[in-house]
Backbone bond lengths (Angstrom), bond angles and torsions (degrees), N, CA, C in turn:
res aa  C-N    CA-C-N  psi(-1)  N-CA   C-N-CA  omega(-1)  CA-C   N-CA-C  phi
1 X - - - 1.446 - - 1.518 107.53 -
2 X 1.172 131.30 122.74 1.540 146.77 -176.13 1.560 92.28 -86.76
3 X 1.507 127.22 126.80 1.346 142.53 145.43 1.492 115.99 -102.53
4 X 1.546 117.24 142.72 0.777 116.96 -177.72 1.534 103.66 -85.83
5 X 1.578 110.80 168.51 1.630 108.51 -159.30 1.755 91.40 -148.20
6 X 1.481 114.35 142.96 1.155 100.14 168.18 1.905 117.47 -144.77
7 X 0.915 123.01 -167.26 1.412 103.41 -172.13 1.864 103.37 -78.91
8 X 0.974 125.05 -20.84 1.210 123.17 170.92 1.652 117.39 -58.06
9 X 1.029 110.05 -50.03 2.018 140.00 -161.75 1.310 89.82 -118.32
10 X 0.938 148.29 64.09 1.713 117.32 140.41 1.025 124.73 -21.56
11 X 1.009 131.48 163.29 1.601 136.91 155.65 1.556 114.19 -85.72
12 X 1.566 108.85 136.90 1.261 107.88 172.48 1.359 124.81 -73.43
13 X 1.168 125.28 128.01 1.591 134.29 147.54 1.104 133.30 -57.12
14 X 1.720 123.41 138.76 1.567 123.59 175.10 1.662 109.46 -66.87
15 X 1.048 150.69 124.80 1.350 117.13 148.38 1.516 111.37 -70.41
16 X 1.754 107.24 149.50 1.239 98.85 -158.49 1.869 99.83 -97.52
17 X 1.388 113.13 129.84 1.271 138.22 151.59 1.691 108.49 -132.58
18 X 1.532 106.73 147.28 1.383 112.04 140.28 1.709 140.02 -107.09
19 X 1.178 94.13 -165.20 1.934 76.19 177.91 1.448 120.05 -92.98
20 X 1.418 108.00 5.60 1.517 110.38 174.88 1.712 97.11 -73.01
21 X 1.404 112.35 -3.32 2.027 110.27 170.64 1.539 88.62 -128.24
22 X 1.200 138.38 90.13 1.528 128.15 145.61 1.069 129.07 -35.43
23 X 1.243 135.56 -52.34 1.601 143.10 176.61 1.481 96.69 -69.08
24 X 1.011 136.53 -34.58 1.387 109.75 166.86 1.143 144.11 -97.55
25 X 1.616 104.09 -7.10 1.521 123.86 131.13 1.236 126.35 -33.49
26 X 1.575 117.51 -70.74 1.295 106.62 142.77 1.099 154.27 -19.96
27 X 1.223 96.08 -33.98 2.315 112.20 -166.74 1.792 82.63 -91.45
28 X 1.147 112.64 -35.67 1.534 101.83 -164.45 1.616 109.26 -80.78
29 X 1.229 116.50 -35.81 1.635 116.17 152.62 1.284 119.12 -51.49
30 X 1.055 123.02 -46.61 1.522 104.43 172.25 1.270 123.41 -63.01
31 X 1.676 127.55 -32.44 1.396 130.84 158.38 1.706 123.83 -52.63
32 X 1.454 104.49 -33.08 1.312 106.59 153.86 1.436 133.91 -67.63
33 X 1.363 133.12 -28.30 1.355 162.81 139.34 1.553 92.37 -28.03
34 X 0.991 112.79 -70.83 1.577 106.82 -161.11 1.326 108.20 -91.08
35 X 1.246 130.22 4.05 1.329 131.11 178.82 2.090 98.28 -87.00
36 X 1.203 100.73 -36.77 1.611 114.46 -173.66 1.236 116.91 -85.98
37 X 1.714 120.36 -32.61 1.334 106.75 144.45 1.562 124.04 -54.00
38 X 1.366 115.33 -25.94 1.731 105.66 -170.43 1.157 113.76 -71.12
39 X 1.667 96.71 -27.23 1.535 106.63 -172.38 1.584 108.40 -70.37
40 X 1.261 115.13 -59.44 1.518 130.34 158.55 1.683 105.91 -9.08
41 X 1.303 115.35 -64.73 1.562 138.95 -172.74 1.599 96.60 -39.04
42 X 1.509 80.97 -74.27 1.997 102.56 -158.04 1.651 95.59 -58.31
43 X 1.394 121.54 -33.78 1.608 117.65 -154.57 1.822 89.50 -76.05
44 X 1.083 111.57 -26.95 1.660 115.16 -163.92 1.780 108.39 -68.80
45 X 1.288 115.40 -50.82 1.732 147.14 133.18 0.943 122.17 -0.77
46 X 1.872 110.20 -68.78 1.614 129.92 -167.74 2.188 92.80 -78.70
47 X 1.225 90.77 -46.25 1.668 87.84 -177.21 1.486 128.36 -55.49
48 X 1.487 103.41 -28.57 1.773 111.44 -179.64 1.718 86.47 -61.77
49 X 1.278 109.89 -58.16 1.457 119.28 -159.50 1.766 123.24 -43.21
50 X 1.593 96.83 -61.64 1.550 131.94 -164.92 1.412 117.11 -98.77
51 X 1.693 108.27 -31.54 1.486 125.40 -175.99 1.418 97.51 73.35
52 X 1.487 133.38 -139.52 1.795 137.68 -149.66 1.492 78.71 -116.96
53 X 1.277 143.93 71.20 1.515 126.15 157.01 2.000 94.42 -96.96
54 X 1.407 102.78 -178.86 1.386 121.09 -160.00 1.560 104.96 -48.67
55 X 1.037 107.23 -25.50 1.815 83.79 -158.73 1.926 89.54 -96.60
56 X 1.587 132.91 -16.51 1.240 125.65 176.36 1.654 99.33 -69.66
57 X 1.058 120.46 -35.98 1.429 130.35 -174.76 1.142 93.61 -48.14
58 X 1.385 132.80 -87.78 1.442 158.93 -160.07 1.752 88.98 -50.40
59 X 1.232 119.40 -74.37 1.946 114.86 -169.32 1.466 96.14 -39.97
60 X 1.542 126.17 -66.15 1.407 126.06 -155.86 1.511 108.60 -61.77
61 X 1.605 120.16 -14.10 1.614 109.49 -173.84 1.732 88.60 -95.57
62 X 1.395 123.18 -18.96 1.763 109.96 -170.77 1.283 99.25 -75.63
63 X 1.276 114.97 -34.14 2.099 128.89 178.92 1.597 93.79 -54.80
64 X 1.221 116.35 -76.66 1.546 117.36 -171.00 1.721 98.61 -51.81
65 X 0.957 134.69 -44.60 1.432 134.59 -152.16 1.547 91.83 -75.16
66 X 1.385 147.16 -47.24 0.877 150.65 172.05 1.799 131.11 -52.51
67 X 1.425 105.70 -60.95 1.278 127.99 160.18 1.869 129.31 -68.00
68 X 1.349 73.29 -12.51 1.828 98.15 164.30 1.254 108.99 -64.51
69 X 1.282 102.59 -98.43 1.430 137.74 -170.36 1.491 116.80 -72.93
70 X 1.141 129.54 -60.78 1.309 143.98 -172.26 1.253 119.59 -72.98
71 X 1.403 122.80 -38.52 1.477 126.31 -177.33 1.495 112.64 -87.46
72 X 1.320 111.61 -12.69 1.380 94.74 -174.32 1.570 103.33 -100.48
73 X 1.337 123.39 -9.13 1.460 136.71 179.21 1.795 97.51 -68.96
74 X 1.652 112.80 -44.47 1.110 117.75 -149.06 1.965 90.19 -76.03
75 X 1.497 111.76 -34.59 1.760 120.52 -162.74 2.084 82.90 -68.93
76 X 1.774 105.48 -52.66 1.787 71.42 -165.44 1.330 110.84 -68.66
77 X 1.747 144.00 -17.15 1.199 118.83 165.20 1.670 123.25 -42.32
78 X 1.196 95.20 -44.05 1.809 97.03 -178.27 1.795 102.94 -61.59
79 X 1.190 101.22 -54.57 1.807 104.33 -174.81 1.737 110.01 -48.87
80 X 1.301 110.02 -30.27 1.880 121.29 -162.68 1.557 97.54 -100.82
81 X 1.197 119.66 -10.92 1.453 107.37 -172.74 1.854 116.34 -162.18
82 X 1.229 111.64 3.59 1.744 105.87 179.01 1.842 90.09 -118.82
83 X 1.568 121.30 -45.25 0.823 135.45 -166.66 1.783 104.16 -57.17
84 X 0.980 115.53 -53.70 1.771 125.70 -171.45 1.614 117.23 -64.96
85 X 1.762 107.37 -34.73 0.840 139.64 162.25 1.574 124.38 -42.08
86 X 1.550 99.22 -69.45 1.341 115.61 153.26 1.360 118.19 -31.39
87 X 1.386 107.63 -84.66 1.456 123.39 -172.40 1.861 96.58 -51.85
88 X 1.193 134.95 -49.92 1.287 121.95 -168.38 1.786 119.72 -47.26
89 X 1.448 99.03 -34.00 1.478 109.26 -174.64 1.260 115.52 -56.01
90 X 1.488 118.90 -32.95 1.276 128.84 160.00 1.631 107.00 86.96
91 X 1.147 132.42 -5.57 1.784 127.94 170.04 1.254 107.93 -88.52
92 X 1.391 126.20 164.02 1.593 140.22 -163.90 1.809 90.28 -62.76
93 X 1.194 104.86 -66.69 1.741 86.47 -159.39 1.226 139.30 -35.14
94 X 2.131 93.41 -39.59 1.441 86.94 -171.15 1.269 105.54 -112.21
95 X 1.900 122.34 26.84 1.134 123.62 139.57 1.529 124.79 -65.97
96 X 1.525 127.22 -53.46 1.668 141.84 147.11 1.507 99.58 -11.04
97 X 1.649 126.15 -77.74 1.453 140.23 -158.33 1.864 85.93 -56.50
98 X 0.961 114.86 -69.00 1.764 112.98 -154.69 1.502 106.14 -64.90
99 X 1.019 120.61 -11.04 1.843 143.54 -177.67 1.853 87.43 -79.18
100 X 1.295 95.88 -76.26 1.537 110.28 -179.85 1.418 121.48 -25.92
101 X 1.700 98.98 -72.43 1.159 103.88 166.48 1.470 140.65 -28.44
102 X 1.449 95.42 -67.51 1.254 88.44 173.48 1.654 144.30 -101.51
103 X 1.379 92.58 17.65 1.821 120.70 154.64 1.629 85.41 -66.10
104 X 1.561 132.23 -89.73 1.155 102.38 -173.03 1.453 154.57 -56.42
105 X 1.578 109.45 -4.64 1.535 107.07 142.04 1.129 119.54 -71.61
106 X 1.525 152.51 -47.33 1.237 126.70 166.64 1.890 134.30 -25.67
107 X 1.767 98.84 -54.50 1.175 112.20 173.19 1.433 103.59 -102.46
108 X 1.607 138.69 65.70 1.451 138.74 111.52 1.531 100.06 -102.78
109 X 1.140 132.20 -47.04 1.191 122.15 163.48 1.404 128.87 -54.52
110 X 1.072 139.44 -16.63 1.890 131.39 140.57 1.453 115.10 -66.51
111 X 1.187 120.08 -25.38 1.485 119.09 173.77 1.553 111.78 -78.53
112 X 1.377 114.09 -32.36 1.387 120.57 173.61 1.271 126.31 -55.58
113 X 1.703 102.16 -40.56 1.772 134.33 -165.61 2.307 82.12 -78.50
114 X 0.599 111.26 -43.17 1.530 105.23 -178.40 1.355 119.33 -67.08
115 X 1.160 118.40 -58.37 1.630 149.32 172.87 1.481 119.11 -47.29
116 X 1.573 107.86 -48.00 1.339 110.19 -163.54 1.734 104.44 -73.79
117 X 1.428 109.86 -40.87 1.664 113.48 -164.73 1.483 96.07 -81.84
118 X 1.978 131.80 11.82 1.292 126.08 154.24 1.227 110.78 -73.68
119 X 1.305 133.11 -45.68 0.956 155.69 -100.72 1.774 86.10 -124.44
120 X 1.474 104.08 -82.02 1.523 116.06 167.74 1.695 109.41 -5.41
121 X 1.877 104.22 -69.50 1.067 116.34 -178.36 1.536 129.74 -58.53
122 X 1.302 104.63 -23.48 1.366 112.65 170.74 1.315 118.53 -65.79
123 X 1.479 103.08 -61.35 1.680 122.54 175.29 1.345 128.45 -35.80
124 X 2.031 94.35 -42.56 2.001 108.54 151.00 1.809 121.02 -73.80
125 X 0.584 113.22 17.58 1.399 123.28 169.53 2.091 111.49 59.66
126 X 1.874 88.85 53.11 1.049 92.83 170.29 1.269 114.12 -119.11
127 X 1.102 152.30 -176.40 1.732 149.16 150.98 1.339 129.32 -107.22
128 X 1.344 91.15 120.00 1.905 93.00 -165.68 1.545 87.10 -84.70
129 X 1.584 96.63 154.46 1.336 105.76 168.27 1.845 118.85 -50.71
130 X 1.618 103.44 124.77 1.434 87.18 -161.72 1.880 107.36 -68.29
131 X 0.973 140.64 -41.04 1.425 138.79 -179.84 0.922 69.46 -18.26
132 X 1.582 115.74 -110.12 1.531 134.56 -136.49 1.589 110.50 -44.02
133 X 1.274 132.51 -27.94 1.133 123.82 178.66 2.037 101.28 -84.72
134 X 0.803 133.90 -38.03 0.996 140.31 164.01 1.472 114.47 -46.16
135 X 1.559 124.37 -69.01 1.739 110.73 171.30 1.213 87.61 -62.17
136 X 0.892 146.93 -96.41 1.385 133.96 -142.77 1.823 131.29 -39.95
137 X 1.303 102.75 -24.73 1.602 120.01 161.07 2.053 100.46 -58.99
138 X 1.062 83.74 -66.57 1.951 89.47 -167.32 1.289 102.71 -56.61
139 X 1.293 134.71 -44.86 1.418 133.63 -167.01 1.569 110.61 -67.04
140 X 1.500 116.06 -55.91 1.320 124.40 161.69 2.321 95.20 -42.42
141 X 1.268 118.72 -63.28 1.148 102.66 -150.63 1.623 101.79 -71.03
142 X 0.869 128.67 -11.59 1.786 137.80 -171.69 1.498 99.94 -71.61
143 X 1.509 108.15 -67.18 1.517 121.45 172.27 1.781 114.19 -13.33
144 X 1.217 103.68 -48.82 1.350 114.08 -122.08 1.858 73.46 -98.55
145 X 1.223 123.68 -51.12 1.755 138.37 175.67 1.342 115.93 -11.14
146 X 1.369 126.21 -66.07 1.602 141.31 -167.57 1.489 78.34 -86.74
147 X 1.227 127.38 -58.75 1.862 113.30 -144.25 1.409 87.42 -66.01
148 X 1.259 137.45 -57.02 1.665 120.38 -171.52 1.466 112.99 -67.31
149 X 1.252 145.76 4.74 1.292 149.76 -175.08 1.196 81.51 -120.62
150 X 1.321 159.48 -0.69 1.613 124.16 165.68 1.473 94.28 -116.35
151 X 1.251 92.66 11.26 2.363 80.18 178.64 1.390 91.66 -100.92
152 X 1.942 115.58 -57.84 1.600 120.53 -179.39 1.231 113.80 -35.11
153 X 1.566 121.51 -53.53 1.328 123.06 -172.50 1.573 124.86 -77.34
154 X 1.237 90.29 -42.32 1.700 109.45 -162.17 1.512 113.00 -85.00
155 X 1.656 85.47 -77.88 1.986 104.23 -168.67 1.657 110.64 -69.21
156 X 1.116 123.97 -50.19 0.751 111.52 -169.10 1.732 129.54 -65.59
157 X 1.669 110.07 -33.42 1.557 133.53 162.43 1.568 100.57 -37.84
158 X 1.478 104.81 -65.68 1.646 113.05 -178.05 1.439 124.50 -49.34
159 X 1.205 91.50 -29.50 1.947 92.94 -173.45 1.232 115.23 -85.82
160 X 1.575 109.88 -35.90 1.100 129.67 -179.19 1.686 106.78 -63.12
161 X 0.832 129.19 -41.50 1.148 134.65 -178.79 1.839 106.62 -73.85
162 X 1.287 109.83 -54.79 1.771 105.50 176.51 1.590 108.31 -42.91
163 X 1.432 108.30 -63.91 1.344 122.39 155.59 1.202 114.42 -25.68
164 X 1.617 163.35 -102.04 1.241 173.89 -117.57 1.743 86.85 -94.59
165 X 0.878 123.18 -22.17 1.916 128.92 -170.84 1.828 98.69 -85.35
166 X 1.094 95.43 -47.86 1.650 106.51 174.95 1.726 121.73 -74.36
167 X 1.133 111.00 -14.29 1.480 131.86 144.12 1.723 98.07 114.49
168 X 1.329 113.08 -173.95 1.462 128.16 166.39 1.648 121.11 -48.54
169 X 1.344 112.13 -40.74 1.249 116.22 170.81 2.198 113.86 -36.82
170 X 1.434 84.04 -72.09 1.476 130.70 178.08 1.586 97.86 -33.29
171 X 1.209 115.26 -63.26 1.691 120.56 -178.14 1.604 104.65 -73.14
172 X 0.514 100.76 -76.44 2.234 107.59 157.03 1.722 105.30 11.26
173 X 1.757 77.85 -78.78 1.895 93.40 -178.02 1.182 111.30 -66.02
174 X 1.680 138.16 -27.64 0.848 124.46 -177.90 1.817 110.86 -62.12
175 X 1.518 90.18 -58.10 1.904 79.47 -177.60 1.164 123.20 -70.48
176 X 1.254 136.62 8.27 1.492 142.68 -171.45 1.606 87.99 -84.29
177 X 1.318 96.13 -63.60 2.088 109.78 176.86 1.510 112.30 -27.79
178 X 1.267 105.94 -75.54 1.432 119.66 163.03 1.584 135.77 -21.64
179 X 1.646 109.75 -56.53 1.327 137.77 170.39 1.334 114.71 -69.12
180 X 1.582 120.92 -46.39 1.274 120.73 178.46 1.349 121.54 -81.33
181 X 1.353 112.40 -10.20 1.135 125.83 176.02 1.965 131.54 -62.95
182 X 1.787 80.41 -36.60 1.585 109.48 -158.63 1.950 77.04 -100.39
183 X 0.875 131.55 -85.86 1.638 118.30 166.50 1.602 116.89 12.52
184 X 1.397 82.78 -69.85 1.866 85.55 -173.96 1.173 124.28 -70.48
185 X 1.663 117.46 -10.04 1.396 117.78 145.60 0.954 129.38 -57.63
């Protein structure tokens, strides 16, 4: 599929992993994550400026297209496989982290449930009141700050490692899980 791209909006890029590496599947979702908050940023910016003309149209459907589809595939990998992980180790911390975690999927997903039907409206070439699209841009992007700095740093190192401890098999199944998962969508 060809998107148009412009110096305002780039177009986002995959970084390339597959799932024969999960964790860096992972690592590369989170670069996507933060590529869509930026976009989020700039689209919020371009709108005071331009209001919903073509190219806000186009950012707000790659924002939805992302946070659609992609992010919530990417939260149950964490829920099916960093999260259990966590909790398996069984000491306070990385009981706290998997607690954490997924307190902050609950609340990116209420920020989402706010955000997305701004967004929607934009994408139809209407204009949400910018305040509200504006807190609601930052709040969604705040959310998102600590939870990727305690997965980048923390959860994900840890799991990865229980994982790699449990051998090649173990990482194997994980991305097969992953892959077959997104398939059956």
């Amino acid at each position: 599929m060809s998107r148009r791209t412009t110096a305002v909006f780039p177009g986002l890029h995959t970084p390339a992993a597959g799932f024969d590496q999960p964790f860096e599947m992972l690592a590369a979702c989170h670069e996507r994550v933060r590529r869509s908050l930026s976009l989020l940023q700039r689209l919020v910016s371009h709108v005071r400026v331009h209001g919903a003309d073509a190219q806000a149209r186009d950012a707000a459907r790659d924002v939805l297209r992302y946070f659609d589809l992609a992010a919530p595939a990417h939260h149950e990998d964490e829920e099916r496989h960093v999260i259990p992980l966590l909790r398996a180790r069984g000491d306070e911390q990385a009981r706290d982290a998997a607690r954490r975690l997924l307190e902050d999927h609950v609340l990116i997903h209420r920020h989402w449930r706010t955000l997305a039907p701004l967004l929607q409206a934009l994408a139809d070439g209407g204009l949400p009141e910018q305040a509200a699209l504006a807190d609601a841009a930052q709040a969604f992007v705040e959310v998102h700050r600590e939870h990727l700095a305690l997965e980048d740093q923390w959860a994900f190192p840890e799991a990865e490692q229980q994982v790699r401890a449990e051998g090649a098999e173990a990482l194997r199944a994980m991305g097969d899980e992953m892959a077959a998962r997104r398939r059956a969508r």
